[in-house]
PLY file of the C-alpha trace (Angstrom):
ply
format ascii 1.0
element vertex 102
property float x
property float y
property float z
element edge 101
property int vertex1
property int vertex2
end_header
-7.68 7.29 9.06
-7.93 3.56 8.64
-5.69 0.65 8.96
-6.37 -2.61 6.77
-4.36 -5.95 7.53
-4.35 -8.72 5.15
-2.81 -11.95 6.73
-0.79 -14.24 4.30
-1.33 -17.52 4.12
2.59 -18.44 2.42
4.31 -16.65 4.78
4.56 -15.35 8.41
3.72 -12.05 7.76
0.67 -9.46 7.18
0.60 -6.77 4.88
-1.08 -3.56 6.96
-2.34 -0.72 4.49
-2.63 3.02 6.33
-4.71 5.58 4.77
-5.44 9.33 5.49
-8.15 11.28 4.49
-7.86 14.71 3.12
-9.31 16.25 5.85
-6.82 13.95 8.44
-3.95 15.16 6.53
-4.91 18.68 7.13
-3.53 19.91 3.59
-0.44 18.41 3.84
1.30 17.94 0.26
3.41 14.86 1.94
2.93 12.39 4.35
5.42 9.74 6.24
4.64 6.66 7.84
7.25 6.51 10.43
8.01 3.81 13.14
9.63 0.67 14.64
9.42 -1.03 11.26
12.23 1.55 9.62
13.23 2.73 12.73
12.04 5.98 12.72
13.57 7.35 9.98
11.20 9.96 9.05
11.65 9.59 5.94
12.02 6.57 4.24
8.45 5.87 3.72
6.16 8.01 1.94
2.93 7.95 1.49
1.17 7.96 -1.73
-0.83 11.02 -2.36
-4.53 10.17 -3.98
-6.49 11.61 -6.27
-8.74 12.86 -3.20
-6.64 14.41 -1.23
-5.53 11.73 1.08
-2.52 9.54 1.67
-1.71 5.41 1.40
0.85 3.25 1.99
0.49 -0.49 2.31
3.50 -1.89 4.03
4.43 -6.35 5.06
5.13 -6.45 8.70
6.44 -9.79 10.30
3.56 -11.63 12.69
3.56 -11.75 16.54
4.37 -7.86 16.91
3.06 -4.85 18.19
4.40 -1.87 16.01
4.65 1.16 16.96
4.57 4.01 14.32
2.77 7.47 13.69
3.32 9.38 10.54
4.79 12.93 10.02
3.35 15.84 7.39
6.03 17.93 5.30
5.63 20.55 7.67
6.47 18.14 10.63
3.47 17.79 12.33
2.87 14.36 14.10
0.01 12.59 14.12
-1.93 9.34 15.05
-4.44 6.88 14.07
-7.63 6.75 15.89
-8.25 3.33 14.87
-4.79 1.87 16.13
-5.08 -0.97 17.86
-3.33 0.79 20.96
-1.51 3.76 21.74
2.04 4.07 24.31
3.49 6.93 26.09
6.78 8.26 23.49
9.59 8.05 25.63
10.98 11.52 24.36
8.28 13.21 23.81
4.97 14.62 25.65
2.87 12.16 23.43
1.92 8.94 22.40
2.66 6.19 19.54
-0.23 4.37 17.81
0.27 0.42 17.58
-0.39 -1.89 15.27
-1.20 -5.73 16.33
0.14 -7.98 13.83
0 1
1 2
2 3
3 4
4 5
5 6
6 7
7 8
8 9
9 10
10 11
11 12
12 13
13 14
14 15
15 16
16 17
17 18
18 19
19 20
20 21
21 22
22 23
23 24
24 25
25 26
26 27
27 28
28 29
29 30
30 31
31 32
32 33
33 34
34 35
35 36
36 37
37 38
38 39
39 40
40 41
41 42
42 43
43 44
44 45
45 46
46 47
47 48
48 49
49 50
50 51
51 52
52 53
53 54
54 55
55 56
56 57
57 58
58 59
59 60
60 61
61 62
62 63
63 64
64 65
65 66
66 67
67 68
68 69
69 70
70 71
71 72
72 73
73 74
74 75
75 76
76 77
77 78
78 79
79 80
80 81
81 82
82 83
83 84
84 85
85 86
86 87
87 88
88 89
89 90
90 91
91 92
92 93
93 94
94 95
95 96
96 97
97 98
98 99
99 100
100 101
């Protein structure tokens, strides 16, 4: 798993790129990014599937925010990043969010 941020210099915002390795997506033929930015609607952002296995999705988040987001397989498993920038207790469940520092 990796997180990329490229700051922009016209506007107030960063775009944040998430990837997922085949082996991090444990087989999974679909992947979700899923979090304050849409949210939670565990749907409305797919990830790209690659040619190796793995998943992408490069998304423009607004600056001075911590985000909050994890993403969700096809067969509903949640996961998170390792290389967030932090993690928070999820209020509903037993678990925590990754965040993003933008």
């Amino acid at each position: 798993m990796s997180i990329s941020k490229n700051f922009l210099k016209t506007r107030p915002s960063c775009k944040v790129k998430f990837h997922l390795s085949e082996s991090e997506a444990h087989g999974a033929s679909e992947m979700y990014l899923v979090g304050d930015f849409n949210k939670w609607d565990d749907t409305s952002h797919p990830m790209k599937k690659m040619k190796d296995g793995g998943f992408s999705l490069e998304i423009e988040l607004p600056l001075g925010q911590d985000i909050q987001f994890r993403y969700r397989s096809n067969e509903n498993v949640w996961l998170n990043d390792p290389e967030a920038d932090a993690y928070v207790p999820c209020p509903y469940t037993d678990a925590e969010n990754s965040v993003v520092k933008v």
